[in-house]
C-alpha positions in Angstrom: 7.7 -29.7 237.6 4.1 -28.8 237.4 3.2 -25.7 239.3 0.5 -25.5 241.6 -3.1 -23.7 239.9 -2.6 -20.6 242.4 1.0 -20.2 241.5 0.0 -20.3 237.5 -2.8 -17.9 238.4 -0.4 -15.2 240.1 2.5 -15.4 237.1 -0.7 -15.2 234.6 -1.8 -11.3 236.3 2.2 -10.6 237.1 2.4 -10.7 233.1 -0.8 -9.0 232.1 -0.2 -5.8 235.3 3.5 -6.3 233.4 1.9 -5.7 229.7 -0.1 -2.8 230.5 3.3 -0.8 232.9 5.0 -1.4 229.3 2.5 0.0 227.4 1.5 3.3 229.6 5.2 3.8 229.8 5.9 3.3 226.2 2.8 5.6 225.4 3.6 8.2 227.7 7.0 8.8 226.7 6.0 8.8 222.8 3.9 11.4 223.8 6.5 13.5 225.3 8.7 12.9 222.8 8.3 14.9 219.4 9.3 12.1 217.3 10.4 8.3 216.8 14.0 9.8 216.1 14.4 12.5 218.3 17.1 11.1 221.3 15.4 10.5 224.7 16.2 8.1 222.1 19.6 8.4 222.9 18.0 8.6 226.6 20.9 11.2 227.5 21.7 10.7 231.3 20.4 13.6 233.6 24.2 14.8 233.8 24.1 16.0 230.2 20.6 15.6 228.8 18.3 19.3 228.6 15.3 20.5 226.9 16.8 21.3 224.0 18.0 17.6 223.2 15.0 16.5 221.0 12.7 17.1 223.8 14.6 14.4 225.6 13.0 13.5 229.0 16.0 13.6 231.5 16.7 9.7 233.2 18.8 9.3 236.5 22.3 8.9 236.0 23.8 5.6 234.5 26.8 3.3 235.1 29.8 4.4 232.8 30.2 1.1 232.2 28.1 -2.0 231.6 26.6 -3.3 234.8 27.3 -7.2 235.4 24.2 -9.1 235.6 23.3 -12.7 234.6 20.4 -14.4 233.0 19.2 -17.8 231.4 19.8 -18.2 227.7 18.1 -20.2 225.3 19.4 -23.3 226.2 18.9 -22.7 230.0 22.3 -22.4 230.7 23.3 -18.8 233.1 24.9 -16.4 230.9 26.6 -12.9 231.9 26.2 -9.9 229.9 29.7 -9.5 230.0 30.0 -13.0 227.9 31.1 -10.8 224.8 34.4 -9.0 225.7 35.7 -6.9 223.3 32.7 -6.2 221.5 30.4 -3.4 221.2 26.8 -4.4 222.5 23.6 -3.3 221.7 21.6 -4.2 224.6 17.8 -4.5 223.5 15.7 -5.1 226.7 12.1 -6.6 224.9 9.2 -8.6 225.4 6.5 -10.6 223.2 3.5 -8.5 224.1 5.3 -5.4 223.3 4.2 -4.4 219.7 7.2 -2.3 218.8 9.4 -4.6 220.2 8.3 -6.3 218.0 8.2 -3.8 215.0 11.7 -3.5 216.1 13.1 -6.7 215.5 13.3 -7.3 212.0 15.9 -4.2 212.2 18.1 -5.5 215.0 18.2 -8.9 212.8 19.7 -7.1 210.1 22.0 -4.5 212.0 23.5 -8.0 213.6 24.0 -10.0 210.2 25.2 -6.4 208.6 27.8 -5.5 211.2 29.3 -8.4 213.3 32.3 -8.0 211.0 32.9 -4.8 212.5 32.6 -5.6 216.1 29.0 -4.6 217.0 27.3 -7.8 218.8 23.2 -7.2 219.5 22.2 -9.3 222.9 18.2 -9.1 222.9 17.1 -9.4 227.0 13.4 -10.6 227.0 11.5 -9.7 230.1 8.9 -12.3 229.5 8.0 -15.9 230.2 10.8 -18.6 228.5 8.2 -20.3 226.3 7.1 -17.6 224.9 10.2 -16.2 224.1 11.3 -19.3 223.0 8.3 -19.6 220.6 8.6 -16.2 219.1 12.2 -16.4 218.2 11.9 -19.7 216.5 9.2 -18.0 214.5 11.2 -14.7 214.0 14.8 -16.3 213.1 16.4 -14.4 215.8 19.4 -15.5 215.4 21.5 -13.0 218.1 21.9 -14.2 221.3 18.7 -13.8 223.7 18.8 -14.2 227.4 15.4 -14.4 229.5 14.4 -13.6 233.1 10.8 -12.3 234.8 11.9 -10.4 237.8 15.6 -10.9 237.3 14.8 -9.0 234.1 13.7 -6.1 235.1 16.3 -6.1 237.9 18.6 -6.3 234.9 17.2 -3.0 233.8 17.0 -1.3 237.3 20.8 -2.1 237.0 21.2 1.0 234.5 19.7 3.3 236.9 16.5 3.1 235.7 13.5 2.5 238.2 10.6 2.3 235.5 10.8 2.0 232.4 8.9 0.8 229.1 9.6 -1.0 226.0 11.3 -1.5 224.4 14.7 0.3 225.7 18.2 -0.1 224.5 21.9 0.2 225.8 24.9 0.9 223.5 28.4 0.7 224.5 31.6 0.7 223.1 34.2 -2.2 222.6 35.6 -1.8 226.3 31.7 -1.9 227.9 31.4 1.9 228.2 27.8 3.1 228.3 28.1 5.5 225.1 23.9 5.5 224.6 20.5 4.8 225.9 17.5 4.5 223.8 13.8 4.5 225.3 11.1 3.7 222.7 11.5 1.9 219.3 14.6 2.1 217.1 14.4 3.3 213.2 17.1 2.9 210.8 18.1 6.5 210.8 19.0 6.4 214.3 20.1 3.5 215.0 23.1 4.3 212.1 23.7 7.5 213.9 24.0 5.7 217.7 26.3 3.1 215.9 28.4 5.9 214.2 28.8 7.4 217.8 29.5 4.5 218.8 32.4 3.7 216.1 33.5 7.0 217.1 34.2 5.9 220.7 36.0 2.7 219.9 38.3 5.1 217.6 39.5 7.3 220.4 38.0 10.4 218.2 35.2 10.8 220.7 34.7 10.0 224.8 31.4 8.7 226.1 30.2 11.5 227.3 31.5 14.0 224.3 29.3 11.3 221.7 26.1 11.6 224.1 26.4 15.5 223.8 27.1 15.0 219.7 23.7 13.2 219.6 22.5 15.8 221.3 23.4 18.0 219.0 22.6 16.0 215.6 18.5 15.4 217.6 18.1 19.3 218.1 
């Protein structure tokens, strides 16, 4: 169905108001954070997060486990994040004008390829418009699961307790959809291997949630 010119108009500045949130969120955290691997990066919930944790910035506090929420996938179909049961997720919510997002990517592809065998499942959530999603993962060779929304996207996020937020931000839990780790900002190798680990940890029975959050902590100061 072809939409009306003033309805094309209004999506056209909801995405470009959109772009610019992302990117004074995204800038204003990097600069309160001392580094790319420090954890805000493991974006500690208020409970347990403090000063000394990398400089983390404090966010409200999260669901302990995975909130339910559905979105469109690639093939239009309505999928839940709870579609992978039993596996550990790593939640990246993204979008195509976001440049490390993008920077990102190449990493999550690996991680996915690298560690499916042991459980880990990466679902990417793109807070964008479908075709351009669509457009960008063909020429990327995403080839983890994406689901898409607009609003319903960032509803998706508000659903972790957080109001605002930039990108690109990530949710880890463990293989029973415990929240063991947020991430605001872009991921590196280094971290991502130690979120993963904590992660491992979890699904083990050697750690809780909450005790890996504060072992982060520790390993960021």
């Amino acid at each position: 169905m072809k939409l009306p010119q003033s309805q094309i108009l209004l999506l056209s500045i909801v995405a470009i108001v959109a772009a610019a949130a992302g990117a004074f969120l995204y800038g204003r955290h990097s600069a309160q954070t001392p580094s790319a691997s420090s954890p805000l990066a493991t974006g500690l919930p208020a409970s347990t997060a403090s000063p000394r944790a990398g400089g983390a910035v404090a966010l409200p506090p999260v669901p302990e486990t995975l909130p339910e929420f559905s979105l469109h996938d690639r093939e239009g179909n309505l999928r839940s994040i709870r579609s992978w049961p039993g596996k550990s997720l790593i939640v990246n919510f993204w979008a195509t004008w976001c440049a490390p997002c993008r920077k990102e990517i190449p990493l999550l592809i690996e991680t996915q390829r690298r560690n499916a065998p042991d459980g880990f499942q990466i679902v990417g959530v793109a807070v964008d418009f479908r075709d351009a999603v669509l457009e960008y993962a063909k020429q990327m060779d995403i080839d983890y699961p994406i689901l898409i929304g607009e609003q319903d996207g960032l509803d998706a996020v508000n659903a972790f307790g957080v109001e605002a937020v930039g990108f690109p931000f990530t949710v880890f839990t463990d293989a029973q959809g415990r929240i063991v780790a947020l991430h605001l900002g872009e991921l590196t190798a280094p971290l991502l291997k130690t979120l993963m680990t904590a992660v491992r940890r979890v699904n083990s029975g050697e750690l809780t949630p909450a005790a890996a959050r504060l072992e982060i902590a520790r390993l960021a100061k």
